[in-house]
C-alpha positions as CSV (number, residue, x, y, z in Angstrom):
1,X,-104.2,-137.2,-70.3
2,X,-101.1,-139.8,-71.2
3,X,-97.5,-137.4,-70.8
4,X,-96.0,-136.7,-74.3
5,X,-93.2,-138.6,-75.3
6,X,-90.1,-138.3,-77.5
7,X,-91.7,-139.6,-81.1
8,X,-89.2,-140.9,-82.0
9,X,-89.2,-143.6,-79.0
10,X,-92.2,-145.6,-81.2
11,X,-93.4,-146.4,-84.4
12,X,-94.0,-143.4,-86.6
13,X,-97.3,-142.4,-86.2
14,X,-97.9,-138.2,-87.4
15,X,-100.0,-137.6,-84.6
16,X,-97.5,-138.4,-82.4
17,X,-94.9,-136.1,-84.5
18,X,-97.7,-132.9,-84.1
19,X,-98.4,-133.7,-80.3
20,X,-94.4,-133.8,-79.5
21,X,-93.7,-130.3,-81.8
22,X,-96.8,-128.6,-79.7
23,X,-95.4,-130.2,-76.7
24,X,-92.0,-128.8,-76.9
25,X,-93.3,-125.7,-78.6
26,X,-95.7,-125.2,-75.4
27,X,-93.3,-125.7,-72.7
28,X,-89.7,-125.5,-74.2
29,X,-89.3,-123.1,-77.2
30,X,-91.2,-120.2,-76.2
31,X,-88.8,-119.8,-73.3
32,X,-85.7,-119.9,-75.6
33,X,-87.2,-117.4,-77.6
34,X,-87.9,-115.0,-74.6
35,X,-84.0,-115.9,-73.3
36,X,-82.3,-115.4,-77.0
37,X,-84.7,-112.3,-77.7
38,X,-83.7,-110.6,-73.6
39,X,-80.4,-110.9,-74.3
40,X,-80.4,-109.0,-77.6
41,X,-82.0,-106.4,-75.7
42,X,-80.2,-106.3,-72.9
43,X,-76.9,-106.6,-75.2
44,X,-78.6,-103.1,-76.9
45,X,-79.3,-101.6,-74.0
46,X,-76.5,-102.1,-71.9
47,X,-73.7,-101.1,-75.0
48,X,-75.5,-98.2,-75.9
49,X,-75.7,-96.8,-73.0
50,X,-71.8,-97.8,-71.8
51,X,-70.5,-97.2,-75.5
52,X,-73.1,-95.1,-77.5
53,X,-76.1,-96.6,-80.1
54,X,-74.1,-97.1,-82.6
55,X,-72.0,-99.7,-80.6
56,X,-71.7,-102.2,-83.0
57,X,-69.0,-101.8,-84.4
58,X,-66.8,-100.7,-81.7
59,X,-68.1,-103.6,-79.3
60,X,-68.1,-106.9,-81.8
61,X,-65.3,-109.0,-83.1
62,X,-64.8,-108.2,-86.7
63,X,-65.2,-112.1,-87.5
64,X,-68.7,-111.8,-86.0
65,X,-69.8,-108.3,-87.7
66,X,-68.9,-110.2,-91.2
67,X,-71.0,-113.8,-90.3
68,X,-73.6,-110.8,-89.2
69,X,-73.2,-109.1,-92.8
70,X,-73.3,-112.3,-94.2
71,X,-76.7,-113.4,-92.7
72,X,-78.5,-110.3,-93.9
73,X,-77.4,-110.2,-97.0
74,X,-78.7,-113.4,-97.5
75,X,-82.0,-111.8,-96.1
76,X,-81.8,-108.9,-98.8
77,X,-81.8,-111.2,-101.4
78,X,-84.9,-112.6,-100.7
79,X,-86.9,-109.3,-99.2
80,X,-90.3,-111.8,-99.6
81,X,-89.1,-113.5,-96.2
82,X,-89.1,-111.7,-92.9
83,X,-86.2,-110.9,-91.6
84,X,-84.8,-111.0,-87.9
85,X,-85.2,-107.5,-87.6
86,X,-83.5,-103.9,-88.3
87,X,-80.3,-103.6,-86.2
88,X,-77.4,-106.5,-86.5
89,X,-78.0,-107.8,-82.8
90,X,-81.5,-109.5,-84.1
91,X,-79.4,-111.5,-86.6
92,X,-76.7,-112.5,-83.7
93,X,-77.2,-116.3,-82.9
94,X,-76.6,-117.1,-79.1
95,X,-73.4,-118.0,-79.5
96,X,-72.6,-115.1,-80.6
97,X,-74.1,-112.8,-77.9
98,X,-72.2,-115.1,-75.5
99,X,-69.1,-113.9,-77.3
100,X,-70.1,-110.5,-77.4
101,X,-71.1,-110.2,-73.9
102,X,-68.1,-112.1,-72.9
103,X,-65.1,-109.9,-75.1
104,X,-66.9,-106.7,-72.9
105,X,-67.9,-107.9,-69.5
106,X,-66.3,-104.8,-68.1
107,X,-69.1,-103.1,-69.4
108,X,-71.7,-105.2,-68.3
109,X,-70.4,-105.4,-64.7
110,X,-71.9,-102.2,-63.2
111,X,-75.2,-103.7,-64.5
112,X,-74.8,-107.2,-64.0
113,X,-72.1,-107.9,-61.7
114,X,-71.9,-111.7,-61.8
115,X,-72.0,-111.4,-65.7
116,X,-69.1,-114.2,-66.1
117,X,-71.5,-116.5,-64.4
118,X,-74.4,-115.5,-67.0
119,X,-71.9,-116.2,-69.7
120,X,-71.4,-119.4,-68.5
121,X,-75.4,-120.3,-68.1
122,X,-75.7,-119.2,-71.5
123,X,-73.2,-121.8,-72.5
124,X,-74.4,-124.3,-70.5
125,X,-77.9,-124.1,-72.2
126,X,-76.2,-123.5,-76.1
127,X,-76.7,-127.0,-77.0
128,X,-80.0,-127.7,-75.6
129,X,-81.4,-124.4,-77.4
130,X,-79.8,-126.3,-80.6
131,X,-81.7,-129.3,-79.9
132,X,-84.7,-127.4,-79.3
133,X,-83.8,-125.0,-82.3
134,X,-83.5,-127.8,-84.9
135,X,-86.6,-129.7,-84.1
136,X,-85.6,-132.3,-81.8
137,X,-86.6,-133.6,-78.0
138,X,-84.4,-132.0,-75.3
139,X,-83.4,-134.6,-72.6
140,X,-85.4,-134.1,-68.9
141,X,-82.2,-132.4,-67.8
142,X,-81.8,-129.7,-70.2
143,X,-86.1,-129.4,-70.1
144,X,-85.4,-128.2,-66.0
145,X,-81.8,-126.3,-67.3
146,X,-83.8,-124.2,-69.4
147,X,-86.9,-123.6,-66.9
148,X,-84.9,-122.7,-64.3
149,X,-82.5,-120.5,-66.5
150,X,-85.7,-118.6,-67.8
151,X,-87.0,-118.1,-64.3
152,X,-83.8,-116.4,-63.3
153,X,-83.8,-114.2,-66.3
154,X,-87.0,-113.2,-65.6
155,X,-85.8,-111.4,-62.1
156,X,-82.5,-109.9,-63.9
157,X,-84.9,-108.2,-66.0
158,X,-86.8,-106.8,-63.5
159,X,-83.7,-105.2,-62.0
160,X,-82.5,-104.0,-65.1
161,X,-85.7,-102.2,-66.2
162,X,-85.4,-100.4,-63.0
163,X,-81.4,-99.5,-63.1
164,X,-80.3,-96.3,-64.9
165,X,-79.6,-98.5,-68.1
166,X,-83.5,-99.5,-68.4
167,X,-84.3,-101.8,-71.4
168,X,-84.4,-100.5,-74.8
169,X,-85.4,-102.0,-77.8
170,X,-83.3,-101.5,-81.1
């Protein structure tokens, strides 16, 4: 079987569209979804056990909380869509865990010690999630960031399920 290619390298051809969207979708978007959706949990988790579970509000930059308020309203007012999910952390773009991970790193540390350097792979894969995120074809580079980003995660997970934290989800 040929390799998929970027459509958008050829003459426009829909079955070329469909075979790069399941391409990406099959070996590049699930794994942003599992990163984006492990670090709402492990956001939850950590803050609620370090703060209490109603750490929202003590732990997140008031600009953030009202983008956050923003977003779900915008949800309520059409209640015939899904919506992210119950607690405020669902409707937290990466970006915005970064910064809320980042402003209380001191609570993450027992958990995650080298937290500043997660903060920092999260940013270093913020634009290729975007790409990936708004439909386009991530470059070889950020393909391999990604993979090997996931991977990694995979193993903080498995120490953190079995820390005094755990995992919970909200």
């Amino acid at each position: 079987m040929a390799a998929i290619k970027d459509f958008r390298q050829f003459a426009f051809d829909p079955a070329r569209v469909d075979a790069a969207g399941k391409n990406i979708a099959q070996n590049v978007y699930w794994k942003l979804y599992a990163i984006e959706n492990s670090f709402r949990v492990i956001v939850h988790s950590i803050l609620s056990v370090q703060i209490n579970p109603n750490w929202w509000t003590v732990a997140v930059d008031p600009g953030i909380q009202g983008q956050i308020a923003k977003r779900k309203a915008d949800y309520a007012s059409a209640p015939w869509h899904s919506s992210p999910g119950k607690h405020d952390v669902y409707y937290a773009f990466l970006s915005d865990l970064s910064k809320i991970i980042a402003a209380n790193s001191h609570l993450f540390k027992p958990d995650i010690p080298d937290i500043d350097a997660w903060v920092a792979r999260i940013e270093q894969i913020r634009l290729p999630r975007n790409i990936v995120g708004h439909m386009n074809w991530p470059h070889a580079t950020d393909r391999s960031r990604i993979d090997v980003f996931h991977a990694d995660l995979q193993h903080l997970l498995i120490r953190l399920a079995a820390s005094r934290t755990g995992l919970t989800i909200p």
